[in-house]
C-alpha positions in Angstrom: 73.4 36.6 21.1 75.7 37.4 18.3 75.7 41.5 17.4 73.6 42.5 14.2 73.9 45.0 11.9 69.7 46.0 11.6 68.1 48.8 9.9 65.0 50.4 10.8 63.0 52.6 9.3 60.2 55.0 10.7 62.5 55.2 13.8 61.5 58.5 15.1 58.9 57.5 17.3 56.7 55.3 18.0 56.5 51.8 17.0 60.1 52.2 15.5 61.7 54.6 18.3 61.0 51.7 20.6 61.9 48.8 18.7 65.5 50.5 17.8 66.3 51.3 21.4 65.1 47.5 22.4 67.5 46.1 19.8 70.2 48.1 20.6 70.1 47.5 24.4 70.7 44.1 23.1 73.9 44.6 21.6 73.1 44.9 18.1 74.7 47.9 16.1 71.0 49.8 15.4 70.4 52.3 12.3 67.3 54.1 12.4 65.7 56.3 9.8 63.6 59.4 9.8 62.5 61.9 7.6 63.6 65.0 8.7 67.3 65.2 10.6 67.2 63.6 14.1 69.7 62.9 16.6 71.6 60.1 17.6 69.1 58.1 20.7 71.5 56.6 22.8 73.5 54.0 20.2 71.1 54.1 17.5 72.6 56.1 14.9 69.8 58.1 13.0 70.2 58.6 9.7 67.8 61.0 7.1 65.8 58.9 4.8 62.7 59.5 2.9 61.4 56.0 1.8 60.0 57.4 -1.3 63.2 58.5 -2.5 65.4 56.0 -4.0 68.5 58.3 -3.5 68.2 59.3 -0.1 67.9 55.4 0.1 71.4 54.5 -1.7 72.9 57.3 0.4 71.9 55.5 4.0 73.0 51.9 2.7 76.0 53.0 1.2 77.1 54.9 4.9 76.0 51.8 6.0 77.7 49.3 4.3 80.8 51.4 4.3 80.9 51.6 8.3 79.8 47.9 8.4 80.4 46.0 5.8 76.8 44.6 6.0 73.2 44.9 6.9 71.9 41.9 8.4 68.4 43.1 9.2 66.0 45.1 7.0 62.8 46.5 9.7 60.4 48.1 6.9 57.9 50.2 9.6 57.8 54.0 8.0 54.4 54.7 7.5 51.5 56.8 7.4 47.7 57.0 7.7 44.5 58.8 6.3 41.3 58.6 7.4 38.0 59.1 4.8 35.5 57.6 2.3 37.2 55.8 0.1 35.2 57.2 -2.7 36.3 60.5 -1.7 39.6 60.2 -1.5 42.1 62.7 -3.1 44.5 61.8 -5.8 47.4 62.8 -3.7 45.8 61.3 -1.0 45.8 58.0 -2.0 49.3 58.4 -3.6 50.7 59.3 -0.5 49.5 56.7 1.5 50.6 54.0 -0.8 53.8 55.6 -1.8 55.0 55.7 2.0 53.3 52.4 3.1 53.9 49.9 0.1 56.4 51.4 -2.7 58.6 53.1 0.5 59.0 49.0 1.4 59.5 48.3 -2.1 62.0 50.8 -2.2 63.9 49.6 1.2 64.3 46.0 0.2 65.1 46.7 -3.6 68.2 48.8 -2.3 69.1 46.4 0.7 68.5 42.9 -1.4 71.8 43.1 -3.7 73.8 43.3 0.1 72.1 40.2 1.1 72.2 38.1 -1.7 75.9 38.7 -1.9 76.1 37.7 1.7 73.9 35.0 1.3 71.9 35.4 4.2 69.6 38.4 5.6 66.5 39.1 7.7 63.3 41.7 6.1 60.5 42.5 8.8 58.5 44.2 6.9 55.5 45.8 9.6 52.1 45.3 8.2 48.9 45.5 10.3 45.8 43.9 11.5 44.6 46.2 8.9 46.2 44.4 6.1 44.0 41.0 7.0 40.8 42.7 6.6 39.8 45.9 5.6 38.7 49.1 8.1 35.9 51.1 7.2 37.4 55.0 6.4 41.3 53.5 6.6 40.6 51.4 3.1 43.6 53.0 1.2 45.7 52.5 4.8 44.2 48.6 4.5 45.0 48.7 1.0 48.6 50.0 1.3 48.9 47.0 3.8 47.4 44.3 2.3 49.9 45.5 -0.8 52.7 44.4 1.5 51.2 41.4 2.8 50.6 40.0 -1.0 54.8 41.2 -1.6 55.7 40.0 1.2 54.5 36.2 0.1 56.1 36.6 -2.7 59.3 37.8 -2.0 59.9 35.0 0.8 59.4 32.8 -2.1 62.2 34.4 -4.2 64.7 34.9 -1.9 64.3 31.4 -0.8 67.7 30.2 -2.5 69.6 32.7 -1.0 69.2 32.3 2.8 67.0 35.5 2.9 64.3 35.3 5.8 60.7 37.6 4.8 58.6 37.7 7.8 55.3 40.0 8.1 54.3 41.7 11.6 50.6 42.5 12.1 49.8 44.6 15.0 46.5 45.3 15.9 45.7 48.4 18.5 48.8 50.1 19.9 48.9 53.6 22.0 51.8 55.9 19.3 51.3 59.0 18.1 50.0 57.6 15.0 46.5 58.5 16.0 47.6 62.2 16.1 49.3 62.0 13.1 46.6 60.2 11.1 45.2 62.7 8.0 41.5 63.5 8.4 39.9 63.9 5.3 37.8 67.3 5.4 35.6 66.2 2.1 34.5 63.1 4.4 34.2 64.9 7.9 31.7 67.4 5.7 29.7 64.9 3.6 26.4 64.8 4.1 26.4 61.0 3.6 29.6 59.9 4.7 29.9 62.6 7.4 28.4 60.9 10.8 29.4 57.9 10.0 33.2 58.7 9.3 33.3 60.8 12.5 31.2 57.9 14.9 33.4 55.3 13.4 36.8 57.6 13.8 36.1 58.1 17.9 35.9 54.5 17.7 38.8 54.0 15.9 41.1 56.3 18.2 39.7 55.2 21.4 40.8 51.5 20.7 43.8 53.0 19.5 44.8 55.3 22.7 43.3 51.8 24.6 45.7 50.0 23.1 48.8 47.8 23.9 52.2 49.5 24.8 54.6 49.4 21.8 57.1 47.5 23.9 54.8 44.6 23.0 55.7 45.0 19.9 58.8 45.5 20.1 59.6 42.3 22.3 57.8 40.6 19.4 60.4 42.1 16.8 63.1 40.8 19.2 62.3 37.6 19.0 62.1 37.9 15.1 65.9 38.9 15.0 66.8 36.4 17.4 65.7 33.3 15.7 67.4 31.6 13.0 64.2 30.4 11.5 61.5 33.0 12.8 57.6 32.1 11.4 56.6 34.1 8.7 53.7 35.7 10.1 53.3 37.1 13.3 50.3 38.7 14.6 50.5 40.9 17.9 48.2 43.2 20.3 44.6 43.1 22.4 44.0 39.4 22.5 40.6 39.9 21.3 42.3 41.8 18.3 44.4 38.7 17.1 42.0 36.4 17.9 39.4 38.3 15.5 42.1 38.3 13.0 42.7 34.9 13.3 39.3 34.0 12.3 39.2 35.4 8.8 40.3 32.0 7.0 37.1 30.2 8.6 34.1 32.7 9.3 31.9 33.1 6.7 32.6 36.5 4.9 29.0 38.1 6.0 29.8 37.1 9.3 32.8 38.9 9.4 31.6 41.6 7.6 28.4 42.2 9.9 30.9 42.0 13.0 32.7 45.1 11.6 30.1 46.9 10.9 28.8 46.3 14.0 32.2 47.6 16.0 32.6 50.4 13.8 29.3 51.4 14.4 28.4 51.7 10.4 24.3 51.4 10.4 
């Protein structure tokens, strides 16, 4: 397999932390991104980056760039999530969550684009979620966020079309990360009288599929194989069988169907 130059975002931990040490036991020459300063994991150079700042953005590529001379793979997986009522949601809240999940993507492949195009050729994995196919009861703006980059995504391939520039979308359902101890609980929603019980019965649910859930190497293997293939498909779906295979069903169950289904899992009466 011939060495690439990737980028990664979010690759502190979890789903990212994984992926970038997969790659690079590969061969490939791995960037990773965090937040706050981390060190080097092995070969993966980690590099400080906060997705919603465009300059912290033109500083990594151009290190990059100047090292390498290219970036032939753009892995958009930084992200967040809060938990609550939708109707309850803070102002900050909601910015947040889709400044990190959809403009911090934005951001990444508006600075890494240019590169490519010059180059002619160029891989984005941008790392949506089961989440962005259908929408989870007290994770709306996280679905919303998500569905953002699925609707971008489709777009984008579109664009960048002419100039050899692959888009491919990665949905995973259920994986065990620290994402479920990092998700933002919404206090006005934990206290509602209304939304209160509901939130909390649906949340156990929510983080015991998530602690039940696949290994991240799963996922990682997945965004192997992405980087691997000349011509990878544009949508890949990955997790609990039973996950995907709901997924998968959206185009041709009846939207009450689905809709009773989900309440029924998350336990909304």
């Amino acid at each position: 397999m011939q060495s690439q130059i990737i980028l990664i975002t979010g690759a502190s931990s979890g789903f990212g932390k994984i992926t970038s040490q997969m790659l690079s036991e590969q061969g490939h020459i791995v960037y990773g991104t965090s937040r706050k300063t981390s060190e080097n994991m092995g070969k993966v150079k980690m590099l400080v980056v906060d997705v919603t700042n465009t300059s912290s953005i033109q500083q990594a590529i151009g290190q990059i760039i100047s090292e390498q001379g290219r970036i032939d793979v753009l892995i958009n997986n930084a992200g967040m999530g809060i938990g609550g009522a939708l109707e309850l949601a803070a102002e900050r809240e909601v910015d947040i969550q889709m400044s990190t999940n959809f403009f911090g993507v934005v951001n990444m492949c508006k600075a890494v684009l240019p590169y490519m195009r010059k180059a002619r050729k160029g891989k984005i994995i941008n790392i949506s979620s089961i989440g962005g196919v259908m929408g989870i009861p007290y994770q709306g703006f996280y679905s919303a966020s998500k569905f953002a980059v699925e609707g971008y995504s489709e777009a984008l391939a579109l664009e960048v079309h002419p100039f050899n520039v692959k888009v491919c979308l990665v949905e995973p359902g259920d994986f065990n990360t620290g994402f479920t101890d990092n998700r933002n609980i919404s206090e006005l929603t934990r206290q509602d009288s209304d939304y209160g019980e509901s939130f909390l019965n649906s949340l156990k649910i929510i983080e015991k599929e998530e602690r039940n859930g696949c290994h991240p190497r799963k996922l990682g293997s997945s965004i192997c194989k992405i980087v691997a293939r000349k011509n990878p498909p544009f949508r890949t779906k990955v997790g609990p069988v039973v996950q995907v295979l709901f997924a998968m069903s959206k185009s041709w169950l009846p939207d009450r169907v689905m809709q009773y289904a989900l309440r029924l899992f998350y336990a909304i009466k």
